[in-house]
DOBATOR-923494 format. One record per atom (N, C-alpha, C, O, CB): atom name; x, y, z; residue in three letters. Coordinates in pm, 1 decimal. Each point is the difference from the previous one (the first is absolute). Glycine has a CB too. Layout:
BEGIN
SITE   site          x          y          z   code
SITE     CA          X          Y          Z    ALA
...
***
This chain:
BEGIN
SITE   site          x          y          z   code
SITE      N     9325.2    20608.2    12650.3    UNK
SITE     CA       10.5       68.0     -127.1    UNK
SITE      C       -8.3     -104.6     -110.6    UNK
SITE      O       29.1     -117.8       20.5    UNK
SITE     CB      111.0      304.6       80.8    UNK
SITE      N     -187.6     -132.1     -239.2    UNK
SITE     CA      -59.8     -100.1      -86.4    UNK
SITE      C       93.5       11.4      -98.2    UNK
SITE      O       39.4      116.1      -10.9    UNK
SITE     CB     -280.4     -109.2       62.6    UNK
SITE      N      297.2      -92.6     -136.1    UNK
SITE     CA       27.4       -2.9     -124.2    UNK
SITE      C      -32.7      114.4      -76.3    UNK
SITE      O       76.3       81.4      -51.9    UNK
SITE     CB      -94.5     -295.1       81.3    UNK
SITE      N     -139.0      207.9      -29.3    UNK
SITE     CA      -39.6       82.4     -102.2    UNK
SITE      C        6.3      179.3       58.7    UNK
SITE      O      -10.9       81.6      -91.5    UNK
SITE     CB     -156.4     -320.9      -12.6    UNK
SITE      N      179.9      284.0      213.7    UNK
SITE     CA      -34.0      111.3       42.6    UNK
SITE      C      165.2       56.7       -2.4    UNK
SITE      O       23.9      120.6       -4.7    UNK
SITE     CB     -282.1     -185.4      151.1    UNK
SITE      N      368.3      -40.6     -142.5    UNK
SITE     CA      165.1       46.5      -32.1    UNK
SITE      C        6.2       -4.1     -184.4    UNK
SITE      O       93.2       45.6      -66.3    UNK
SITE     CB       41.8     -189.2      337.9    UNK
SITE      N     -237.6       88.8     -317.7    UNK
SITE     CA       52.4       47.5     -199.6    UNK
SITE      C     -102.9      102.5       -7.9    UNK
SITE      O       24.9       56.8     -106.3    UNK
SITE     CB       46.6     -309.7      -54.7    UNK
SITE      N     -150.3      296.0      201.7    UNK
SITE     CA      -76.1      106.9       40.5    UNK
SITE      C       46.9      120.9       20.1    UNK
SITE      O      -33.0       96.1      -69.4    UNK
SITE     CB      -66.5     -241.6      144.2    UNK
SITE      N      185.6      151.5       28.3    UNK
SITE     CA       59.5       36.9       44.4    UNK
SITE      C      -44.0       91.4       86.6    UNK
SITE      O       41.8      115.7        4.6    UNK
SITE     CB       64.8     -194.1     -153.9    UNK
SITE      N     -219.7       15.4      244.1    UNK
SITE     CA      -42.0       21.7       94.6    UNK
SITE      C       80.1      -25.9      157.6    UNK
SITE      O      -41.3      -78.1       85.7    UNK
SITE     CB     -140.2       47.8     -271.0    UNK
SITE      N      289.9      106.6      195.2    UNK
SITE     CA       98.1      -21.4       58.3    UNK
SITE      C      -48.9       32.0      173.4    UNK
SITE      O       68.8      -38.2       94.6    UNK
SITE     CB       94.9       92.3     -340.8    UNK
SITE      N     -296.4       23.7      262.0    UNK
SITE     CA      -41.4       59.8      145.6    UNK
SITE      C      -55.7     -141.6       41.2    UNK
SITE      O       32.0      -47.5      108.9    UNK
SITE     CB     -104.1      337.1     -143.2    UNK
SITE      N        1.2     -347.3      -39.4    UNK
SITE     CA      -84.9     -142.4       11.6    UNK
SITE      C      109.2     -122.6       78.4    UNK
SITE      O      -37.7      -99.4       62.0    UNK
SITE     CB     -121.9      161.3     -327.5    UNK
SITE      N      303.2      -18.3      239.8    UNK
SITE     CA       57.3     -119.4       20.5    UNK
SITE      C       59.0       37.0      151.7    UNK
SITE      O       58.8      -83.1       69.2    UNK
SITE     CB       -7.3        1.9     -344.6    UNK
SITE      N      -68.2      172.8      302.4    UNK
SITE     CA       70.5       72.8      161.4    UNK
SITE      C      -48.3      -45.0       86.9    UNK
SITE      O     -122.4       -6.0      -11.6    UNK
SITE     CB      157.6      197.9      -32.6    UNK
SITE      N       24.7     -249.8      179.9    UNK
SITE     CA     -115.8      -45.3      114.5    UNK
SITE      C       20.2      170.7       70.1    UNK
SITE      O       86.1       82.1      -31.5    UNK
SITE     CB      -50.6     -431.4       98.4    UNK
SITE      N     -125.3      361.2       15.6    UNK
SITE     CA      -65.0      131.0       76.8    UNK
SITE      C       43.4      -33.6      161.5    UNK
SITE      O      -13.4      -96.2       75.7    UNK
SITE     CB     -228.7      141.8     -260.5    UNK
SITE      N      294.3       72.8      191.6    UNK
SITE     CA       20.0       -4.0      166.3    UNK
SITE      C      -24.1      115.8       55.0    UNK
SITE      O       71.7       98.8      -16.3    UNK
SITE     CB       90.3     -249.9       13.2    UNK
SITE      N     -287.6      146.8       87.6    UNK
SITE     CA      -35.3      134.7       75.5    UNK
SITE      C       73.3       -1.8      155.4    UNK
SITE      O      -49.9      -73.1       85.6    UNK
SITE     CB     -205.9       88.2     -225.0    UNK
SITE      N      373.3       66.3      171.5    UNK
SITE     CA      102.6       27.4      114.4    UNK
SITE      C      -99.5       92.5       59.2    UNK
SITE      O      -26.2       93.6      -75.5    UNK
SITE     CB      290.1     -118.9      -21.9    UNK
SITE      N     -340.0       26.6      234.0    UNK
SITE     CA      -17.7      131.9       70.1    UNK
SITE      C      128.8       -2.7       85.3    UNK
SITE      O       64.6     -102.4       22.2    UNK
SITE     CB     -339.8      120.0      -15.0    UNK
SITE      N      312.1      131.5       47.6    UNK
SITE     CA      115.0       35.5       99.6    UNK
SITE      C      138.6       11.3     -111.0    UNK
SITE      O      116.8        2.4       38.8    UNK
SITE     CB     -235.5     -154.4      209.9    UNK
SITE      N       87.0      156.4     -353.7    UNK
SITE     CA      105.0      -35.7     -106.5    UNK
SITE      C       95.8      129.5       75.8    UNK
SITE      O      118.4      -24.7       22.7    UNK
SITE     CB     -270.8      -89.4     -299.1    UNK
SITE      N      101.4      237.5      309.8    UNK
SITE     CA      133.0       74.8       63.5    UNK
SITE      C       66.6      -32.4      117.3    UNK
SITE      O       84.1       66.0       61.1    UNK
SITE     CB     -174.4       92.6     -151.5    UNK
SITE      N       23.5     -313.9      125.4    UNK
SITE     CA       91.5      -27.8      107.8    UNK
SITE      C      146.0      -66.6      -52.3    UNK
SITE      O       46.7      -27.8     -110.5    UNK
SITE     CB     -269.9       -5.0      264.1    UNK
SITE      N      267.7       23.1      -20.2    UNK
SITE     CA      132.4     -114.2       -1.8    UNK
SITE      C      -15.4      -91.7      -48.1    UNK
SITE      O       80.0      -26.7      -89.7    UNK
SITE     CB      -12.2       65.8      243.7    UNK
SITE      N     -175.8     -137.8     -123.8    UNK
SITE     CA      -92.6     -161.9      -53.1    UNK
SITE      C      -37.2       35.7     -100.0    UNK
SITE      O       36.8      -73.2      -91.8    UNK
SITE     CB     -137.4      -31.5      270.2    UNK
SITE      N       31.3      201.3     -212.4    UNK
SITE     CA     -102.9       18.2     -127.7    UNK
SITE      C      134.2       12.7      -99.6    UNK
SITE      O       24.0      -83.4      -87.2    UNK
SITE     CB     -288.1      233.8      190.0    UNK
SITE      N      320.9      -70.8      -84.9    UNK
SITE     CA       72.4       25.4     -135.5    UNK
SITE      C       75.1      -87.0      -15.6    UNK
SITE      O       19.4      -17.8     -120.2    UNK
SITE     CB      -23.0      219.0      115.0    UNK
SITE      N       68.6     -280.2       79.0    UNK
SITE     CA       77.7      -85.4      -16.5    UNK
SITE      C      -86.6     -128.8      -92.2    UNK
SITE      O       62.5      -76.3      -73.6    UNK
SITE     CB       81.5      176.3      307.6    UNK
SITE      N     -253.7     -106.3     -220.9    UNK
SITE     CA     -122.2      -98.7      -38.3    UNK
SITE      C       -0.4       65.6     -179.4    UNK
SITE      O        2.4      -48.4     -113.1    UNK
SITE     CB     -188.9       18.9      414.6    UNK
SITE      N      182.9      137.3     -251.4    UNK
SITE     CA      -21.7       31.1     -169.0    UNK
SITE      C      123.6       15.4     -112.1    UNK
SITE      O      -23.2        2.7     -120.9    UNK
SITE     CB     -174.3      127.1      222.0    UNK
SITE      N      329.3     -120.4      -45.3    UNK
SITE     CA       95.1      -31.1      -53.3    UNK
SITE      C       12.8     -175.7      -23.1    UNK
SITE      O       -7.3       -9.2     -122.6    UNK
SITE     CB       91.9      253.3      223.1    UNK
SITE      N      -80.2     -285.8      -84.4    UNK
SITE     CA      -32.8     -159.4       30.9    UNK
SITE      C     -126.1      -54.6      -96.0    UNK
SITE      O       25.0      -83.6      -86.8    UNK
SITE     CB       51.7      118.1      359.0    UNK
SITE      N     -176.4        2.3     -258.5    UNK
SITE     CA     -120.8      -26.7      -93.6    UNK
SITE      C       77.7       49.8     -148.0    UNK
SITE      O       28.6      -78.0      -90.8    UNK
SITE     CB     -267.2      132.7      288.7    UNK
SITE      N      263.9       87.5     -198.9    UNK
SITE     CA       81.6       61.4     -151.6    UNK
SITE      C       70.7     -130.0      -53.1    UNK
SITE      O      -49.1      -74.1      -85.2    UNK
SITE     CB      120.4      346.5      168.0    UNK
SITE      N       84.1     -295.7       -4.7    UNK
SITE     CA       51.0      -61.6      -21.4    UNK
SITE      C       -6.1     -146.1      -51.4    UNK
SITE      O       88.8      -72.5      -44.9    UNK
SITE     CB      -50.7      246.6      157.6    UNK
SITE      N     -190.4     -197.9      -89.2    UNK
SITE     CA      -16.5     -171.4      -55.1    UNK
SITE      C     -120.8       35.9     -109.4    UNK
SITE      O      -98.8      -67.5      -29.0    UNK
SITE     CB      154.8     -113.5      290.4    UNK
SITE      N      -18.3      295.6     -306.0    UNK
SITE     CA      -87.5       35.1      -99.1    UNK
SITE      C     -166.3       75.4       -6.1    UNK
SITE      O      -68.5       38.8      -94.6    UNK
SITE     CB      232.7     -227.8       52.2    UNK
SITE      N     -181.7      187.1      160.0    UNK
SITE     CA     -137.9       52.0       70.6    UNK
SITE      C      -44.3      132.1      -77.9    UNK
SITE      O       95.1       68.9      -36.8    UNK
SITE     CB      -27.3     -162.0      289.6    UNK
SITE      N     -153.6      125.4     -274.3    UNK
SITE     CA      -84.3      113.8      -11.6    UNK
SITE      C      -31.7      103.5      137.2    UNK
SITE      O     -122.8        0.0        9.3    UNK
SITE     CB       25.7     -164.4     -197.5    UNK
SITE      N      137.0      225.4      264.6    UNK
SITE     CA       22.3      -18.3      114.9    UNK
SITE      C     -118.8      236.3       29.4    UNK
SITE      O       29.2      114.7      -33.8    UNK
SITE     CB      327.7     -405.8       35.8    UNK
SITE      N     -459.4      234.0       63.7    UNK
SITE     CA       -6.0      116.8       64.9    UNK
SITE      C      -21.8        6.2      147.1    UNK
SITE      O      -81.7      -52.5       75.6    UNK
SITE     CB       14.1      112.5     -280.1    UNK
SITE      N      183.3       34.1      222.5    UNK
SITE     CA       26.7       50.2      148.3    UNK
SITE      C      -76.7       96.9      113.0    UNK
SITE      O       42.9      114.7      -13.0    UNK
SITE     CB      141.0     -151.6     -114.4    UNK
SITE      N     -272.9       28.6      222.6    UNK
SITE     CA      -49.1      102.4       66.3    UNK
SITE      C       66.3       49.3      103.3    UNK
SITE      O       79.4      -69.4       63.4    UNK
SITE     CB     -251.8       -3.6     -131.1    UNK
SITE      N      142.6      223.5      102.1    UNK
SITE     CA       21.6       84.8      136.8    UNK
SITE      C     -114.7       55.4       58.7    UNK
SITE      O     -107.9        5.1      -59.1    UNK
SITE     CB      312.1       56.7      -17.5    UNK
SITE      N     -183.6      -15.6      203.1    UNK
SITE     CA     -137.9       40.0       42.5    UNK
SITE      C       92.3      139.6       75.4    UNK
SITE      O      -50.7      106.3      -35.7    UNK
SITE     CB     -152.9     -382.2       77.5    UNK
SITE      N      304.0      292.0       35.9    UNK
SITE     CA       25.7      142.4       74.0    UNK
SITE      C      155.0       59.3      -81.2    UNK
SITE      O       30.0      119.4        0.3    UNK
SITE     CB     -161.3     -208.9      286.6    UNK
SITE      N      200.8        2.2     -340.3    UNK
SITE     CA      133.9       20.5      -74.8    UNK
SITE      C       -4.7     -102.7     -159.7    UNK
SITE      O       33.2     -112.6      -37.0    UNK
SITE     CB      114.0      155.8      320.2    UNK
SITE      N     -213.1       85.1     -341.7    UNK
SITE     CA        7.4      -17.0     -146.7    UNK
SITE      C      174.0      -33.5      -30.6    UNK
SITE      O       97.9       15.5       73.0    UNK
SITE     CB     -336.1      173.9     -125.1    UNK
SITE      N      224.4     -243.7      -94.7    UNK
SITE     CA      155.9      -22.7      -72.8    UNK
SITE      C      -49.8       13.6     -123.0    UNK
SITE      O     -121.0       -1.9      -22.6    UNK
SITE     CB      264.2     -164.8      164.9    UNK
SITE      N      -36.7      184.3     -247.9    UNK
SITE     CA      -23.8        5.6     -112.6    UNK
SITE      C      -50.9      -97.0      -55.0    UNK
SITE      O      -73.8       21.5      -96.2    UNK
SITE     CB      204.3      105.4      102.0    UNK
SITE      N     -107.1     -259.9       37.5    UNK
SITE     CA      -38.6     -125.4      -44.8    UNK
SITE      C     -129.1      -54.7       50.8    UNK
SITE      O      -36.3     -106.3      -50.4    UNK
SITE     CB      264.7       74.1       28.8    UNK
SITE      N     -326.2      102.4      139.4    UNK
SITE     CA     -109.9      -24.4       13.5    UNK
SITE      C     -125.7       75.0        2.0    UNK
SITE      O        8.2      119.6       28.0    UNK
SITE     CB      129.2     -240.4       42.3    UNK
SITE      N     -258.1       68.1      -96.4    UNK
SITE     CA      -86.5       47.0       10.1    UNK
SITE      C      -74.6        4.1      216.1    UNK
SITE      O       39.9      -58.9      100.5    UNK
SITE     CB      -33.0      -25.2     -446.1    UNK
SITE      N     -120.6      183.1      321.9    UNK
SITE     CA      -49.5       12.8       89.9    UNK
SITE      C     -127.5     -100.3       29.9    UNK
SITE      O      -98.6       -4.3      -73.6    UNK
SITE     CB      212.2      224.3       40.1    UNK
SITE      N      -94.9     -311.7      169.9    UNK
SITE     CA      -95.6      -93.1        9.0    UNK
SITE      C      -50.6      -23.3      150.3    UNK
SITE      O       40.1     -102.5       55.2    UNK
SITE     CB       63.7        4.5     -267.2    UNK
SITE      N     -198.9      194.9      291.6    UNK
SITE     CA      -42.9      -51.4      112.4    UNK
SITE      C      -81.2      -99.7       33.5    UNK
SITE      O     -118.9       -2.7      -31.9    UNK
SITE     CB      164.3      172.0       43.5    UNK
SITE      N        4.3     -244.8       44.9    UNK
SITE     CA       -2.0     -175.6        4.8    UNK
SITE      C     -141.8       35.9      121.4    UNK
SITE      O     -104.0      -60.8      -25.5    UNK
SITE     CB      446.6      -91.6      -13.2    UNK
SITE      N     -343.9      231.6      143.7    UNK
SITE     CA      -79.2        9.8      100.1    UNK
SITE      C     -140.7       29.8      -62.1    UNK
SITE      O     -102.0      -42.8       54.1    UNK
SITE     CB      294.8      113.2      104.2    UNK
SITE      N     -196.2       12.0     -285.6    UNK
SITE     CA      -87.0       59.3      -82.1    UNK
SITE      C       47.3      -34.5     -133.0    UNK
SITE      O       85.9       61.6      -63.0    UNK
SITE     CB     -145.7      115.3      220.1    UNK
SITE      N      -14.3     -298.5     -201.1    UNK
SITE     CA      -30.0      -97.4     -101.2    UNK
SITE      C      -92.8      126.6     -143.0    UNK
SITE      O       -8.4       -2.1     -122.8    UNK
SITE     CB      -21.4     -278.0      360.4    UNK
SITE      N      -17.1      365.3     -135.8    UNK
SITE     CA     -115.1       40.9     -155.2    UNK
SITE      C       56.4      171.7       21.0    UNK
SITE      O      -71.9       97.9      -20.6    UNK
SITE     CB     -240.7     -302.3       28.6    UNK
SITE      N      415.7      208.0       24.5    UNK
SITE     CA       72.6      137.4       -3.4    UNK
SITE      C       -3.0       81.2     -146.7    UNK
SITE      O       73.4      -39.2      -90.7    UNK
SITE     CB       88.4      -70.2      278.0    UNK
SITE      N     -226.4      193.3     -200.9    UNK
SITE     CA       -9.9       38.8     -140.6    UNK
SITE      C      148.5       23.0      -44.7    UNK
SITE      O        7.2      -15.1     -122.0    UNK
SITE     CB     -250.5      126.0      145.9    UNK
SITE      N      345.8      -84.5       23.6    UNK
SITE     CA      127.6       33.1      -69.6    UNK
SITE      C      107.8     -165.0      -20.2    UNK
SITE      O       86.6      -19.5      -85.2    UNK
SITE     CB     -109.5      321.3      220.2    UNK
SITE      N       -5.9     -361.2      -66.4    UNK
SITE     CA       17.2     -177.9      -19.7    UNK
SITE      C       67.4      -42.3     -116.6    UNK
SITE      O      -69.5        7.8     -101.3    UNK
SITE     CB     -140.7      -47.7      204.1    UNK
SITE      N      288.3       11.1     -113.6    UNK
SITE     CA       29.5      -73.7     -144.0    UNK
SITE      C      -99.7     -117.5      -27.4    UNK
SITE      O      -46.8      -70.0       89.8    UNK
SITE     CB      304.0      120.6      -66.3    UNK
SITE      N     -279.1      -61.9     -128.4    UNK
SITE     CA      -73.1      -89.3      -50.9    UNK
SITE      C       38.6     -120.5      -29.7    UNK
SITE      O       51.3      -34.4     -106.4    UNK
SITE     CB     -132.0      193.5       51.7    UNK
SITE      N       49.4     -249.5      179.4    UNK
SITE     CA       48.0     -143.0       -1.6    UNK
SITE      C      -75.1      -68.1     -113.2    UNK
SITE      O       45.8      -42.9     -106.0    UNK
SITE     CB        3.4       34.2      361.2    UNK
SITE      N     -177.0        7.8     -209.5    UNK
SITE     CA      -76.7      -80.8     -126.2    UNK
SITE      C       13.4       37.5      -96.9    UNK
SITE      O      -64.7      -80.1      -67.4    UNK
SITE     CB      -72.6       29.6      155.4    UNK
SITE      N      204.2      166.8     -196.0    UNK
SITE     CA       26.2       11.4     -105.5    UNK
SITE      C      128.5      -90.4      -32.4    UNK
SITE      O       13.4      -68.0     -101.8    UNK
SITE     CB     -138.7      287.8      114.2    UNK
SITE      N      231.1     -206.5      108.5    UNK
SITE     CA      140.3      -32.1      -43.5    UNK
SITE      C      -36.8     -143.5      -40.0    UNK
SITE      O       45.5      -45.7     -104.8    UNK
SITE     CB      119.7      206.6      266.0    UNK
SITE      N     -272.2     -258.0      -56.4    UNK
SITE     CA      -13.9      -99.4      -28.5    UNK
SITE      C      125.0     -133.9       60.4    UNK
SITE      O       47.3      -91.8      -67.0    UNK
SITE     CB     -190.6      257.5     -125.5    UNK
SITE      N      166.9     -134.9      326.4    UNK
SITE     CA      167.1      -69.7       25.0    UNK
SITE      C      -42.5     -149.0       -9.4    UNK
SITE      O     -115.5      -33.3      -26.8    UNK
SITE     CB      250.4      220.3      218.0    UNK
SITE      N      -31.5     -276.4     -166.9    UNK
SITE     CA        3.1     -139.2      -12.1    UNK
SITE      C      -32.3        7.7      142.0    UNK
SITE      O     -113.7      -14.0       45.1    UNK
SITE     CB      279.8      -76.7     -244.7    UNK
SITE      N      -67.6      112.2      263.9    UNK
SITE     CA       28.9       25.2      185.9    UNK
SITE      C       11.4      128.4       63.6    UNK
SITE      O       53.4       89.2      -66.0    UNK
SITE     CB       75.2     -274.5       53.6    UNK
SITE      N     -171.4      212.7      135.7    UNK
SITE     CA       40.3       89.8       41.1    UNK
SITE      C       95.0      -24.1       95.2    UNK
SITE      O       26.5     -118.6       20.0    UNK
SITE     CB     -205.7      206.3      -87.8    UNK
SITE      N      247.6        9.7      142.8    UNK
SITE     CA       88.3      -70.2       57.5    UNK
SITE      C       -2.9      160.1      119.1    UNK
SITE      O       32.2      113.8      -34.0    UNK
SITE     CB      124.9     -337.9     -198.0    UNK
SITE      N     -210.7      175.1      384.3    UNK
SITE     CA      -71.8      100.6      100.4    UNK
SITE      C      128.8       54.1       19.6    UNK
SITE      O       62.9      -99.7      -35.5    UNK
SITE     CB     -282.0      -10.1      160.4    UNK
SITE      N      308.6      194.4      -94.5    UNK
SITE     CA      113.6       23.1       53.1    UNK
SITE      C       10.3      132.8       78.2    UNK
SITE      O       96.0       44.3       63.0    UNK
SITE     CB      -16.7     -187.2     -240.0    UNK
SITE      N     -238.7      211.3      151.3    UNK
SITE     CA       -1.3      114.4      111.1    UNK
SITE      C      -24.3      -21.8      124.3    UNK
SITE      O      -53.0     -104.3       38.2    UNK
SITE     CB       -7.2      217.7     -182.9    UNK
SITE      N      102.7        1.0      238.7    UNK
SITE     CA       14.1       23.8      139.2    UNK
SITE      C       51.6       47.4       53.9    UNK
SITE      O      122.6        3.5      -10.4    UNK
SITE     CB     -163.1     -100.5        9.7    UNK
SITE      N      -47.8      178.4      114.6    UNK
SITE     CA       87.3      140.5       63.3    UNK
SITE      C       51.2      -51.7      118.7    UNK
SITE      O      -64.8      -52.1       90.8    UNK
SITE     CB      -80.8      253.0     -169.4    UNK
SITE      N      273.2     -182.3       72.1    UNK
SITE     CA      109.1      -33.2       94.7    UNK
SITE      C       89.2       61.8       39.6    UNK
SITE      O      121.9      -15.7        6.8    UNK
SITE     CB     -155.5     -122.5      -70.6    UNK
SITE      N      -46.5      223.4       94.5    UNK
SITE     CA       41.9       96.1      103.6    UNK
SITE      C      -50.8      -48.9      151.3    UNK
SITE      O     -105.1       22.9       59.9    UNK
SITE     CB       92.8      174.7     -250.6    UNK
SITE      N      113.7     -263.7      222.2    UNK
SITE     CA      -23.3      -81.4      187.4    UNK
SITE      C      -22.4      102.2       95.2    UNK
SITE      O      -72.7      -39.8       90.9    UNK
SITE     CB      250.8     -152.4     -106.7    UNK
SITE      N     -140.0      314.8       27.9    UNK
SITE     CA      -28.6       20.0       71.5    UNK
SITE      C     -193.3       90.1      -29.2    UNK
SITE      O      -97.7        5.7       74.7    UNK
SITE     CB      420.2      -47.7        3.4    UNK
SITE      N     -304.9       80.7     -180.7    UNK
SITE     CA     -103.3       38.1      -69.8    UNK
SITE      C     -147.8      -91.6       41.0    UNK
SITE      O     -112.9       26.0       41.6    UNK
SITE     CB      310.1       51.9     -232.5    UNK
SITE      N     -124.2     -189.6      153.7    UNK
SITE     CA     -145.5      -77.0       28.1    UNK
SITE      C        6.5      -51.7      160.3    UNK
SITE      O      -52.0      -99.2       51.1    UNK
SITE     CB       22.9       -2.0     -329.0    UNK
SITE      N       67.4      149.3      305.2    UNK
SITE     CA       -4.9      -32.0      213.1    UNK
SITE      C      -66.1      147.3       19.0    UNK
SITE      O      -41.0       40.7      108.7    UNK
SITE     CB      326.6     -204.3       -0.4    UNK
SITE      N     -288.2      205.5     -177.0    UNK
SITE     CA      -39.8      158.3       49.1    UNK
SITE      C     -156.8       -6.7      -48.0    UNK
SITE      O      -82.9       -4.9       90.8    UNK
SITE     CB      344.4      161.1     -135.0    UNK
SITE      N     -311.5     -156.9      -98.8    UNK
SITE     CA     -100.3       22.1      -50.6    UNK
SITE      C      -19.2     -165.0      -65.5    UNK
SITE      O       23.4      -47.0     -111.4    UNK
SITE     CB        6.3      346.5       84.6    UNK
SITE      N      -75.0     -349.2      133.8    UNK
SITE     CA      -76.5     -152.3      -26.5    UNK
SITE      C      -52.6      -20.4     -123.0    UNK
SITE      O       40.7      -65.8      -95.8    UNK
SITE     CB     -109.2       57.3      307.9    UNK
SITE      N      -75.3      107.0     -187.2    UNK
SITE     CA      -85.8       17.3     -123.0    UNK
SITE      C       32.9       -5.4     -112.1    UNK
SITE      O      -56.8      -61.8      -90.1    UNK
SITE     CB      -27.5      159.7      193.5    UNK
SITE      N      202.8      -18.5     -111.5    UNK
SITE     CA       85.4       23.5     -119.6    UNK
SITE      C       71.5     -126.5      -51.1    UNK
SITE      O       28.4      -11.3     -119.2    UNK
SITE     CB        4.9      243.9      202.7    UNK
SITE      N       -3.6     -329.6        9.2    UNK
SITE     CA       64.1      -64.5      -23.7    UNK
SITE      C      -30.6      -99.3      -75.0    UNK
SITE      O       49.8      -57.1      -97.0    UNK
SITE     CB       19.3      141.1      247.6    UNK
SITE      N     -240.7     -102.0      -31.6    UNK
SITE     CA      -56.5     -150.7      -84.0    UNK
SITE      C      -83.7       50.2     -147.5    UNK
SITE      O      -54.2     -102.7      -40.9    UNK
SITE     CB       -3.0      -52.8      310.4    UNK
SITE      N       35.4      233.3     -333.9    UNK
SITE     CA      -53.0       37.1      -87.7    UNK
SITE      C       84.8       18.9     -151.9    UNK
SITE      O      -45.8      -22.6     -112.0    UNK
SITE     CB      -91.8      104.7      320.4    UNK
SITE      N      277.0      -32.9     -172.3    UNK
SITE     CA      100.7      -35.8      -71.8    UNK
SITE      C       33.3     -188.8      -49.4    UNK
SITE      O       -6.5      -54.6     -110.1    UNK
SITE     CB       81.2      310.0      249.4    UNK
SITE      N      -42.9     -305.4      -14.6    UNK
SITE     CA       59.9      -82.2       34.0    UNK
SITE      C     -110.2     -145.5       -0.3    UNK
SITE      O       57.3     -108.9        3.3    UNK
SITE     CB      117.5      308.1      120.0    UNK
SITE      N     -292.0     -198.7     -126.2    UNK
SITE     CA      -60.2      -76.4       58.6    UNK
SITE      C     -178.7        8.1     -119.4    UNK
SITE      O      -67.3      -59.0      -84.5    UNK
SITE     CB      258.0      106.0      384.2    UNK
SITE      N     -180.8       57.0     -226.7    UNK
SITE     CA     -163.5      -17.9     -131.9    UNK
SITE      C       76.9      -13.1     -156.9    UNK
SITE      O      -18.9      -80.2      -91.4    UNK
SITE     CB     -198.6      298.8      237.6    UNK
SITE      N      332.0      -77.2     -129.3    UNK
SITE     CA       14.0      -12.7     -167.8    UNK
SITE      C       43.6     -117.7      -67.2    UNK
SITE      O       11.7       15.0     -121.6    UNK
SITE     CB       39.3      196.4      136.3    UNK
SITE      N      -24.5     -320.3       28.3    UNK
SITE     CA       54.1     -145.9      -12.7    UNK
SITE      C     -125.3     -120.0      -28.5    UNK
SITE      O       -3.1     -115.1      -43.5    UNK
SITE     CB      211.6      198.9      224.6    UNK
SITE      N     -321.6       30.9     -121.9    UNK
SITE     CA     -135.3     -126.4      -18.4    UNK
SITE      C      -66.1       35.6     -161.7    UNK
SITE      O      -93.3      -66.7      -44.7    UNK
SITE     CB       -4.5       60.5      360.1    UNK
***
């Protein structure tokens, strides 16, 4: 942040950006309380258990028309924190597993 963009008072300019996927998790949210807390600009994703505090973001499907819009938010970092973990879930439906778990990470 610049001198000139705080007498400005271009106050969005001075925020660092943190894009949380899984933000309705245990990890995720905890990530985004934490980012808040050191001042972060902080947006949170869900993909099967929405919260009030996040948007919708399937990580497996990058060009999902309902997607929040990463490249608008513009983050500093992202920070991966989704994953379906459901153990027994993914011993059952593999497919399911690595596509969650594994492509959506590439």
């Amino acid at each position: 942040c610049t001198e000139t963009n705080r007498t400005m008072g271009n106050i969005k300019d001075c925020h660092k950006r943190a894009f949380i996927t899984g933000g309705s998790g245990l990890v995720g949210h905890q990530c985004s309380i934490a980012f808040r807390a050191a001042g972060w600009e902080v947006a949170a994703s869900h993909f099967a258990y929405p919260t009030p505090t996040t948007f919708f973001y399937d990580c497996a499907t990058p060009d999902h028309p309902e997607n929040f819009d990463v490249r608008l938010f513009a983050p500093d970092v992202i920070v991966h924190c989704a994953a379906w973990t459901h153990v027994d879930g993914c011993e059952q439906d593999p497919e399911k597993s690595h596509r969650q778990n594994v492509a959506a990470t590439q």
